[in-house]
C-alpha positions in Angstrom: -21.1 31.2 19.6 -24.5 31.4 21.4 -24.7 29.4 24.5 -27.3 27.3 26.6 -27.5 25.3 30.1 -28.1 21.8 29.6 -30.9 21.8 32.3 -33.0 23.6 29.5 -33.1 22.0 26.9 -32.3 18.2 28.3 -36.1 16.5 27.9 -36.6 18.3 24.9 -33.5 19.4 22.5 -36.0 19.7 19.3 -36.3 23.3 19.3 -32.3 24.0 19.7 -31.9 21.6 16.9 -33.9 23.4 14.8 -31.8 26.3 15.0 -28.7 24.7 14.3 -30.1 23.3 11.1 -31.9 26.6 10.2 -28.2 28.9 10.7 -25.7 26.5 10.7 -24.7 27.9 13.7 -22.1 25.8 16.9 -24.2 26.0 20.2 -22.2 25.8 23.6 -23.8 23.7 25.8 -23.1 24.5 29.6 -23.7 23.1 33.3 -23.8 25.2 36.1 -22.0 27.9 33.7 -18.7 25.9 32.8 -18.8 25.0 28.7 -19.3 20.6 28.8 -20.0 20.6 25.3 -20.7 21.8 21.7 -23.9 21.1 19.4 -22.6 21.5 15.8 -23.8 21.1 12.5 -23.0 17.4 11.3 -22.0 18.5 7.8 -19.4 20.7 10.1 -18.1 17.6 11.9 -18.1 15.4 9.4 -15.4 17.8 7.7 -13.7 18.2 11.2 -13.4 14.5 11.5 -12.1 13.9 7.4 -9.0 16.3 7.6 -8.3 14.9 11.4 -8.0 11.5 10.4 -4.8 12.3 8.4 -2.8 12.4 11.0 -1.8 11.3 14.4 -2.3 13.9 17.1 -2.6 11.8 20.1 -5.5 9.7 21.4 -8.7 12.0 21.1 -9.8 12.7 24.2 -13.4 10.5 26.1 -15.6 11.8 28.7 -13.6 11.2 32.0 -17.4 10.5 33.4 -19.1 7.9 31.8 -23.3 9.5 32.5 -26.6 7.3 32.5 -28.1 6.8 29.1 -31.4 6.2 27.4 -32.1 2.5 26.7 -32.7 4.0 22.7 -33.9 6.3 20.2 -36.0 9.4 21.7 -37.9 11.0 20.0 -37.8 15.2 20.6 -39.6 17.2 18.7 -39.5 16.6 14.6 -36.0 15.1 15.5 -34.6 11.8 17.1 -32.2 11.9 19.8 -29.8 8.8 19.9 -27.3 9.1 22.9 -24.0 7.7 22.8 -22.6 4.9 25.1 -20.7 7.5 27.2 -23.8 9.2 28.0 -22.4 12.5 27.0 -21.9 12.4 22.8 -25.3 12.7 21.2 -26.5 12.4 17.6 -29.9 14.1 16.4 -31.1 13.0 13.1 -34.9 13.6 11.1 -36.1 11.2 8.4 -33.0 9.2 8.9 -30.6 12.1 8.1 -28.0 13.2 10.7 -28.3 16.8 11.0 -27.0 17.9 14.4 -24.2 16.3 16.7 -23.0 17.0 20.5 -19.7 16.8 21.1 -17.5 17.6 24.7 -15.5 20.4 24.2 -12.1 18.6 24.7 -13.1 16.2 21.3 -14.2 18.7 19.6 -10.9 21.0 20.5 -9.1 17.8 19.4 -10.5 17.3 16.4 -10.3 21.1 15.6 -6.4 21.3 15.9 -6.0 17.9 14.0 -8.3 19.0 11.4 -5.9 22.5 11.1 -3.3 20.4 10.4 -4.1 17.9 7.9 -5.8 21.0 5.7 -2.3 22.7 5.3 -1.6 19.2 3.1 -4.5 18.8 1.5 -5.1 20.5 -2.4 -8.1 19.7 -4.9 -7.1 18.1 -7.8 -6.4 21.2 -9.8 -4.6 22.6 -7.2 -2.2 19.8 -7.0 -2.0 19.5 -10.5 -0.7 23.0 -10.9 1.6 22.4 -7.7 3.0 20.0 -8.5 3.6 21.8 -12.8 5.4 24.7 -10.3 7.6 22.2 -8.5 8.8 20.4 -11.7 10.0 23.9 -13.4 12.1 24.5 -9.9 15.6 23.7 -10.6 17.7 20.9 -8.5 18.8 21.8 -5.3 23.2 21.7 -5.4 24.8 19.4 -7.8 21.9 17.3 -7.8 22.4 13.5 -8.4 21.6 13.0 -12.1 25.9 13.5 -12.5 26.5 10.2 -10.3 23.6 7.9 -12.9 26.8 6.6 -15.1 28.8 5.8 -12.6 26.3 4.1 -10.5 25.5 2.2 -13.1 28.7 0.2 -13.4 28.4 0.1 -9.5 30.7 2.7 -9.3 31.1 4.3 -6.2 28.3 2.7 -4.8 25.8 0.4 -5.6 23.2 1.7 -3.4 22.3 4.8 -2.9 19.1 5.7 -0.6 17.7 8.7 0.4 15.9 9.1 3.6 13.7 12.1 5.5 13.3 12.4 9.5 16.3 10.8 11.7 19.8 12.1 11.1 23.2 11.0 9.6 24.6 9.8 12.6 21.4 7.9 13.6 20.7 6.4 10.5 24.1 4.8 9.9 23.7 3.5 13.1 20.8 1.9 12.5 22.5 0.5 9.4 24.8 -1.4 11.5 27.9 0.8 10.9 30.2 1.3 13.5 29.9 3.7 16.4 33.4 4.6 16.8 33.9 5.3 13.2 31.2 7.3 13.3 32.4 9.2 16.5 36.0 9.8 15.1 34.3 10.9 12.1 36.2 8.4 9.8 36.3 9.9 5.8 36.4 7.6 2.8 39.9 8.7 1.3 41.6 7.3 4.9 39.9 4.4 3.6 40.7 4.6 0.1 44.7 5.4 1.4 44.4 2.3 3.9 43.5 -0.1 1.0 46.3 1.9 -1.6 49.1 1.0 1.2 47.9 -2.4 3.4 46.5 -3.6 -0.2 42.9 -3.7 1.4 39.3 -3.9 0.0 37.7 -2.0 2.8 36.4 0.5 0.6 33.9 -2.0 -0.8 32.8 -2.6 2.6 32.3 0.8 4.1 28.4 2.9 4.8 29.1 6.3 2.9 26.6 9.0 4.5 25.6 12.8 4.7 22.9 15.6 4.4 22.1 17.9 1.8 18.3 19.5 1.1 17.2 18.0 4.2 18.2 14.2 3.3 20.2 12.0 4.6 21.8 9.8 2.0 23.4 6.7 2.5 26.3 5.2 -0.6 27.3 1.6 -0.2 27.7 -1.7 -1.8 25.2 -4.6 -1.2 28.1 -7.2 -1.6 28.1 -9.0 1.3 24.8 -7.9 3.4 27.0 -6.0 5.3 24.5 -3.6 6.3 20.8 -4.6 7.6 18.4 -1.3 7.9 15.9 -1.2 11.3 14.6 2.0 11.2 11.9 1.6 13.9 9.5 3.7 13.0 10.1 3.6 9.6 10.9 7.3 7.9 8.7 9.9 6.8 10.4 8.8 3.0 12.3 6.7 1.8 14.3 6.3 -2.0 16.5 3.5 -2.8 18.3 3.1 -5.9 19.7 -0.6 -6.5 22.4 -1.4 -9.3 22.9 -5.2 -10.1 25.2 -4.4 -13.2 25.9 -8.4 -14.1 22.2 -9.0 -14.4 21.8 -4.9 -16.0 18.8 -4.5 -13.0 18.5 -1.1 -12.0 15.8 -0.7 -9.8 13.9 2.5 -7.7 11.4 2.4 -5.1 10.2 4.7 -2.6 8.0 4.9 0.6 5.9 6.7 2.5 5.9 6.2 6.4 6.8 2.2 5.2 4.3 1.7 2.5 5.9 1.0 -0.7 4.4 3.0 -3.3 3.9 1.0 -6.3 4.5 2.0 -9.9 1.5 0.4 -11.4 -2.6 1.1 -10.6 -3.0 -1.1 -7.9 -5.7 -3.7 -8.5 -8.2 -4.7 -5.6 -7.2 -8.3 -5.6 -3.3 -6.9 -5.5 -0.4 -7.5 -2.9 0.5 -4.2 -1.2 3.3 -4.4 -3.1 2.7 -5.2 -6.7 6.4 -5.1 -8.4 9.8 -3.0 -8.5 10.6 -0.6 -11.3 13.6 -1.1 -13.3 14.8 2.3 -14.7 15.5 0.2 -18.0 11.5 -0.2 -19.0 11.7 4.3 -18.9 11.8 5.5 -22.8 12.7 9.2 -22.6 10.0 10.9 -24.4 7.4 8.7 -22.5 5.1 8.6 -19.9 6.9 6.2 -16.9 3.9 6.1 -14.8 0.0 6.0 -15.2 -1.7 8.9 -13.8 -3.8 6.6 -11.3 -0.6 5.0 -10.4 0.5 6.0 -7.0 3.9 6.9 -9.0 2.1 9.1 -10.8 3.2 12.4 -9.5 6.5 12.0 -10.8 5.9 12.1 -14.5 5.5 16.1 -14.8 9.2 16.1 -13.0 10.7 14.3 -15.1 8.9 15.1 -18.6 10.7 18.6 -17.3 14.2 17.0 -16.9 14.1 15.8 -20.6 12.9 19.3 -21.5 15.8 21.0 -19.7 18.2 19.6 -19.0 21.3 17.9 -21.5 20.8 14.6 -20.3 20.5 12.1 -23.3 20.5 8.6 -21.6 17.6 7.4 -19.9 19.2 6.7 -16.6 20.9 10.0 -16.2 17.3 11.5 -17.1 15.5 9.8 -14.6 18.3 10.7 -11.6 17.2 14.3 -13.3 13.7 13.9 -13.1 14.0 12.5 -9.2 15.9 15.7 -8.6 13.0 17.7 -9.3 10.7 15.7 -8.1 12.0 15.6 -3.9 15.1 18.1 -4.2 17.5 15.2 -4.3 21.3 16.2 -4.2 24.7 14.6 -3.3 27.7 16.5 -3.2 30.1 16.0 -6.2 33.3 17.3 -5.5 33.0 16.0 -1.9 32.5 12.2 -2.8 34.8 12.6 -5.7 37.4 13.4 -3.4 36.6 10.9 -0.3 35.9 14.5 1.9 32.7 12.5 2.8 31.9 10.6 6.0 31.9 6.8 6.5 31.7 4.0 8.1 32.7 0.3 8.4 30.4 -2.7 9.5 29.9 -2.8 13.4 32.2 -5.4 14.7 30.7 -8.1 16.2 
């Protein structure tokens, strides 16, 4: 990258301009030899600053010296120069078309290593398309969790099962509300299940079931009582909850991203953020669950696959499959068959 004191071209930047717009080419702007800023391309920055935006790599950094500025517009050479209220950010446009911006180093640097980052997400629409065609072929992950759909539907062992990415177990049940010293003395649900058999209990129905497998922690329990209240602060990367209401036969999914509910139907402009639930009743096997523009979308490849291949008949059990492939879902069988699982009562208050 070619570089140039400020001194020379500050009452007249038309001719540097020029350059940029004829190469393409970043020039370094220095004072008194030490780099202060770069002149780029704007087509360059305004890709910089499109990937950066997605996500949060601390505040970007502002001139630490606020300089003296132009009143307005100047003109310099076939281009006009509008300087920015810092003093130091410029914009150079001709025939009111950006072509050229200044930037200091440290924002540009910024928006450089945010940028790199939110490209490693980002595929066209083929790409993704394809991607996600590879990831619905992939088999589950362990004994998956389409073998627990029957059961859960008679509310059986748990009416609630939810699947969370980012804090872990231990942190997550206590943000549940379940209690620290069970969780410390590493309490199992067959002591439970014995403690009810003998002192003719019903603690099992009242007891935060919770572990880690494919880098999720899940969470079994009943919704009985409200015995458990969720404040994850910030909310999770992703969250999955699967509701069963078997008196009222309302079995209902929804998941999240970073706390917005990702509806299963196109949302409209006029819409609520959050439009409806989905009740795993309305999906026909053999039929498209979701509408392509519907943020739910994604999943339909997945689980088109699981009716493909797997031996699944019933809907619910095929969905379960299809969420398998979909985010690598998987609870462990022989574990929570046996009570070999960690739990958790309510926090006494």
């Amino acid at each position: 990258m070619n570089s140039i004191e400020l001194c020379e071209v500050i009452a007249d930047f038309g001719r540097l301009i020029g350059r940029v717009e004829e190469t393409g080419e970043r020039v370094c702007i220095t004072d008194g030899g030490e780099p202060t800023g770069v002149l780029l391309p704007a087509a360059e920055l305004a890709d910089l600053e499109h990937f950066a935006q997605r996500v949060h790599g601390g505040p970007r950094p502002r001139p630490k010296m606020v300089q003296e500025c132009p009143v307005g517009p100047e003109q310099q050479g076939s281009y006009i120069r509008y300087v920015h209220t810092d003093g130091v950010r410029m914009t150079f446009t001709r025939g009111r078309v950006i072509v050229a911006e200044l930037r200091s180093v440290d924002e540009l640097n910024w928006l450089e290593g945010n940028a790199r980052t939110g490209r490693q997400g980002y595929m066209d629409p083929k790409q993704a398309a394809a991607f996600e065609e590879f990831l619905a072929r992939q088999p589950p992950v362990g004994d998956g969790i389409a073998w627990i759909a029957d059961d859960w539907r008679d509310q059986e062992p748990f009416t609630v099962l939810e699947f969370i990415k980012g804090p872990a177990a231990e942190e997550i049940a206590l943000a549940y509300g379940a209690d620290a010293q069970d969780i410390t003395d590493g309490l199992l649900l067959h002591q439970v299940r014995e403690w009810d058999a003998r002192d003719g209990t019903d603690d099992l129905l009242r007891v935060l079931v919770f572990g880690e497998a494919a880098g999720w922690t899940w969470l079994g329990y009943h919704d009985f009582d409200n015995a458990f209240s969720p404040l994850l602060n910030p909310p999770p990367p992703q969250q999955i909850t699967l509701t069963a209401t078997m008196a009222k036969a309302i079995y209902d999914f929804s998941y999240s991203k970073d706390g917005v509910y990702q509806n299963p139907f196109p949302i409209e402009d006029r819409a609520d953020a959050r439009r409806d639930m989905y009740e795993l009743i309305w999906y026909t096997p053999g039929e498209t669950p979701f509408a392509p523009n519907a943020p739910l979308g994604f999943l339909n490849p997945h689980i088109r696959r699981a009716e493909k291949e797997t031996d699944w008949a019933d809907s619910i059990p095929l969905f379960f499959a299809g969420l398998e492939r979909a985010f690598d879902l998987s609870l462990p069988r022989d574990a929570i068959t046996s009570g070999h699982v960690r739990c958790a009562r309510p926090a006494r208050r």
